[in-house]
C-alpha positions as CSV (number, residue, x, y, z in Angstrom):
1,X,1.7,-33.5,-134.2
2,X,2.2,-36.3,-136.2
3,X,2.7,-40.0,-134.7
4,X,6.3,-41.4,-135.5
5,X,6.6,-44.0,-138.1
6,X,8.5,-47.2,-137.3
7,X,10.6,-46.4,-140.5
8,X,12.3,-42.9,-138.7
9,X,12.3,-43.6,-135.4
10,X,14.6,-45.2,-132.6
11,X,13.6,-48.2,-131.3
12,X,12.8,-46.7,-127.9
13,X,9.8,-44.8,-129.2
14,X,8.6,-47.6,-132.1
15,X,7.3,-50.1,-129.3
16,X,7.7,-50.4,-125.3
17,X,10.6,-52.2,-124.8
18,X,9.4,-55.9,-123.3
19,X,10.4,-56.7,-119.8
20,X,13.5,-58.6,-120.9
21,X,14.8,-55.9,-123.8
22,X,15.1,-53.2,-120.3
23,X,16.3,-56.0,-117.9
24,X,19.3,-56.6,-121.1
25,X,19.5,-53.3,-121.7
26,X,19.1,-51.3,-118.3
27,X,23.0,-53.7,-117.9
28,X,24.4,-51.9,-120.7
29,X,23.1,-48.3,-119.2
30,X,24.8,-48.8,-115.9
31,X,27.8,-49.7,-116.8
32,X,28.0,-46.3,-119.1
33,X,26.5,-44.5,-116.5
34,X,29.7,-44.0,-114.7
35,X,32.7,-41.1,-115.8
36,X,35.5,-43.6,-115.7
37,X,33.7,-46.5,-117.0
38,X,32.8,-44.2,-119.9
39,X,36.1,-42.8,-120.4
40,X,37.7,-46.2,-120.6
41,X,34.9,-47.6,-123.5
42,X,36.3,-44.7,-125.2
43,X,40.0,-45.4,-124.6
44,X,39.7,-48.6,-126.0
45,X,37.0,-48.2,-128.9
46,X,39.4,-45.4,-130.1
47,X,42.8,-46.8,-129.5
48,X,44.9,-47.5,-132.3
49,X,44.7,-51.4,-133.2
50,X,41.0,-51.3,-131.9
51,X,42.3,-52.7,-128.2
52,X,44.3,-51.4,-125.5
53,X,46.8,-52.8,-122.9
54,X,45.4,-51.9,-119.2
55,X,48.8,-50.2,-119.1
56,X,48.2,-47.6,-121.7
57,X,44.5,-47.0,-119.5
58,X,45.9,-46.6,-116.0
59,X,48.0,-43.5,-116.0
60,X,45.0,-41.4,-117.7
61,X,43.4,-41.6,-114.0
62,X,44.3,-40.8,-110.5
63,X,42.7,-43.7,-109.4
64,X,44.4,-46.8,-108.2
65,X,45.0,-49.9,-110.6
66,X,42.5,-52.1,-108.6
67,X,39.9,-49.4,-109.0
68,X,41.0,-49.5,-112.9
69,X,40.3,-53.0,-112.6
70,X,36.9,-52.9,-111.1
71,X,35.5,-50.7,-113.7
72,X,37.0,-53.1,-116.2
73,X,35.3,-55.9,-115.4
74,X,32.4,-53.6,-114.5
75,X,32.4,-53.1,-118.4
76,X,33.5,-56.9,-119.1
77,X,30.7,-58.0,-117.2
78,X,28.1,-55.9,-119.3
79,X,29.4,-57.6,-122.2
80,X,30.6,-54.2,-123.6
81,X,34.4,-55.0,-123.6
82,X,36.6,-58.7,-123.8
83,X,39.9,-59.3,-122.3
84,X,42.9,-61.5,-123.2
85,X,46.1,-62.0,-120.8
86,X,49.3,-61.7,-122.9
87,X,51.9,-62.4,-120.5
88,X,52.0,-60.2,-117.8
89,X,49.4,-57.9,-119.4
90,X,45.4,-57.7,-120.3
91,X,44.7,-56.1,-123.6
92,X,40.9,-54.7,-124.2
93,X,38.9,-54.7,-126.6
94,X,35.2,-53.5,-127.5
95,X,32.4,-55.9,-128.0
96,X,31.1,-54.3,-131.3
97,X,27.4,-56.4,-131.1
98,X,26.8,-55.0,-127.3
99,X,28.3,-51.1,-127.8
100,X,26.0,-51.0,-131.1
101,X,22.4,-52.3,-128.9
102,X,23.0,-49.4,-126.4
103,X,23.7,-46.8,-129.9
104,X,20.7,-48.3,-131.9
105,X,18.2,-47.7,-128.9
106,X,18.4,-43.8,-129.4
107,X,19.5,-43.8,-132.9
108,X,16.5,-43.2,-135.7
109,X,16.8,-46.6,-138.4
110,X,16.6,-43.8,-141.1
111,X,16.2,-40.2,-141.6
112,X,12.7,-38.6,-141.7
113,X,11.4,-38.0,-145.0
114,X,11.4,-34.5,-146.1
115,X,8.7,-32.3,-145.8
């Protein structure tokens, strides 16, 4: 079997990750690692305008708003989503720098050449 080349492969199998790169990214892991928490990164990385009012996020869950509200900042706290109050309301929106480290640690840099 042939050894991967750093030019095809994710960045998970190029090198060990260093103590800090798991501590940073083992963060970004747990706060997907969760059913709601994933469904709301996708609610608001795929709502229209690129963010989403916490009102257009509670009614997709029987769950209570504080519980809404704990996996927010769950999520904010990761560094994977932002916030900003508009009145009475707190719009979301996905950190683009943070969502793309946890993609990039699985995702091959380029495809394998052919054979």
């Amino acid at each position: 079997m042939a050894t991967p080349t750093a030019a095809c492969c994710a960045p998970i199998v190029r090198a060990p990750l260093t103590e800090a790169d798991a501590a940073e990214l083992v963060v970004l892991l747990k706060a997907v690692a969760d059913p709601v928490r994933l469904r709301l990164l996708s609610m608001i990385g795929s709502h229209a305008g690129g963010e989403a009012c916490v009102c257009d996020l509670t009614d997709a869950f029987d769950l209570t708003a504080p519980t809404i509200s704990h996996h927010l900042k769950v999520l904010r706290t990761a560094g994977l989503i932002d916030c900003e109050r508009r009145g009475t309301w707190v719009y979301y929106w996905i950190v683009p720098a943070a969502v793309a480290r946890l993609g990039e640690l699985f995702t091959p840099l380029a495809q394998p050449a052919a054979v």
